[in-house]
N, C-alpha and C positions, 0 to 999 in steps of 0.2 A: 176648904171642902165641906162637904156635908158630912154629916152623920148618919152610922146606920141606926138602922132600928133598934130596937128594943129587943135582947135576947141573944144578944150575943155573937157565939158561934155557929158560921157559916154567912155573916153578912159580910159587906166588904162596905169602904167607907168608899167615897170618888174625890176623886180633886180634878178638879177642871183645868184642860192648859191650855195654851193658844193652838191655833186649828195647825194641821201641818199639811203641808205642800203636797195640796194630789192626794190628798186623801179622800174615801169613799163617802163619806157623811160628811164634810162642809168643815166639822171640827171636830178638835179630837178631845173623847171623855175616857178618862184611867182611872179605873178603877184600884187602888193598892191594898193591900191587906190591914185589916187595921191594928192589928201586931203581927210580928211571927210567932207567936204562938197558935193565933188565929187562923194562919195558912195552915198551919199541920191538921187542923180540930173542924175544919170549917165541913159544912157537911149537904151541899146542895146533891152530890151523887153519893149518898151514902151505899157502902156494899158496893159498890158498881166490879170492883176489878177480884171480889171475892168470888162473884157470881159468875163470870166468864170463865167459861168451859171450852176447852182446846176445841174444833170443827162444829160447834154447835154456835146459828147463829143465836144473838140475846137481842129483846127488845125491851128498852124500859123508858118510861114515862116517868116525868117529874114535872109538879107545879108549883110556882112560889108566887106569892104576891111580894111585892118589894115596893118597900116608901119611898122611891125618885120617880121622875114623870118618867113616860114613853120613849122620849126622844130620846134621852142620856144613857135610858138602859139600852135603845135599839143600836144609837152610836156607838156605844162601846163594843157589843158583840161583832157590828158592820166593818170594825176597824180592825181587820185582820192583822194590818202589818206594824201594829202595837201591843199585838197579843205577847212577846219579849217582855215589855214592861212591867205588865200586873200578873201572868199567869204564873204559877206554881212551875215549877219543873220545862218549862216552856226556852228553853237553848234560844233558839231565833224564828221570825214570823216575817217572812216575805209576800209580796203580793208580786208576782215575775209576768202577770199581763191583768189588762184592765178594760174592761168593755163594757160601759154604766153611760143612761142616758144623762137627759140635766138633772132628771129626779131625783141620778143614784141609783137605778134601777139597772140590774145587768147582773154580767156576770164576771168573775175574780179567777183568776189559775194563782194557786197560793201554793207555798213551802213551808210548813212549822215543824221546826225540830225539836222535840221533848228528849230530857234524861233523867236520869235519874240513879246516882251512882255509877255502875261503870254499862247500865241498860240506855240505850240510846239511841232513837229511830226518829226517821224523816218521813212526815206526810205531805204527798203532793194532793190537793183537792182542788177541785171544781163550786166553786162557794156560788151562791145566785143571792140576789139582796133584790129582797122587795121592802123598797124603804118604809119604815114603821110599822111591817107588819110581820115579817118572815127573814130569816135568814139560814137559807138549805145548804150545809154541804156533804159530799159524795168524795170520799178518799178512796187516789187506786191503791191497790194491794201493796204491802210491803213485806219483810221481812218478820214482821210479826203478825200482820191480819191480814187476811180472806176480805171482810168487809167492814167498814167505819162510817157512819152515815148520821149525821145529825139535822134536827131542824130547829134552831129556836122560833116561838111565834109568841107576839107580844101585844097586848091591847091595854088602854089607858083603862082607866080606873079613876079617873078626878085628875086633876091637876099635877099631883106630886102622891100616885100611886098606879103600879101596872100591875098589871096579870103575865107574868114569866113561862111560860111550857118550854119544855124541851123534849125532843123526842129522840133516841139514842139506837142505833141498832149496830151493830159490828160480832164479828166471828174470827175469833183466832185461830188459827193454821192450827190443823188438826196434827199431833206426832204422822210422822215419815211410816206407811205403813197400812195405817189404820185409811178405811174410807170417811171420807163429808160426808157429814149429813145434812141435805136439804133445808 
């Protein structure tokens, strides 16, 4: 696999593996932590879950440039039903329908289940994959959130470097009682 960058904490290295069957991008790129130490320290959303306040929604923005081309970063994020493999805390990652043209372009109904300890919830979202450039999804409500909405957008940079944004917006279920706020 390659190497990450220089600096440490919060990069992830990739090992390339043969493509799998029916998957959305052609083949599949995993990204694995480059220790476990590294998964605990790593810090792409730092503060994120410090910051969320019970019925208020949060929006937060994050940009990385990152040294692998366009494609390997856009496949990994496109590749929903591998999210199991490299994500932190990430239980299982189903993709339960699939409606993508030949480009890859469409849309995904997906299942990822996070835990962590004995906290444990299931996200059912609506993913859309604009190949190489966007990857939008919209989770329904659960047991723990009001709202969970991401987009990554991705543009090259040379060869063997992208431009990473991600755009994050979600609202935790306000205490029983108290009103939402807008």
């Amino acid at each position: 696999g390659e190497r990450p960058p220089p600096g440490g904490s919060g990069y992830w290295c990739v090992a390339m593996r043969a493509p799998r069957r029916g998957a959305a991008t052609g083949s599949r790129r995993v990204f694995a932590p480059a220790s476990a130490s590294a998964t605990q320290r790593r810090a792409f959303l730092p503060g994120l879950l410090g910051s969320l306040q019970p019925g208020q929604k949060q929006q937060h923005k994050w940009q990385r440039i990152v040294h692998f081309p366009q494609h390997l970063i856009y496949g990994t994020v496109a590749d929903v039903g591998a999210y199991q493999e490299f994500l932190p805390w990430c239980l299982s990652s189903n993709v339960n329908e699939e409606a993508l043209d030949e480009h890859g372009a469409g849309k995904l109904q997906t299942e990822i289940k996070l835990g962590w300890k004995h906290l444990v919830s299931s996200f059912n979202s609506t993913v859309e994959l604009s190949p190489m450039q966007r990857v939008h999804a919209v989770s329904q409500p659960n047991e723990y959130m009001d709202h969970l909405s991401f987009t990554w957008s991705f543009a090259a940079m040379g060869a063997n470097k992208c431009r990473l944004d991600l755009e994050l917006g979600a609202r935790l279920h306000a205490p029983r009682g108290r009103p939402r706020p807008g």
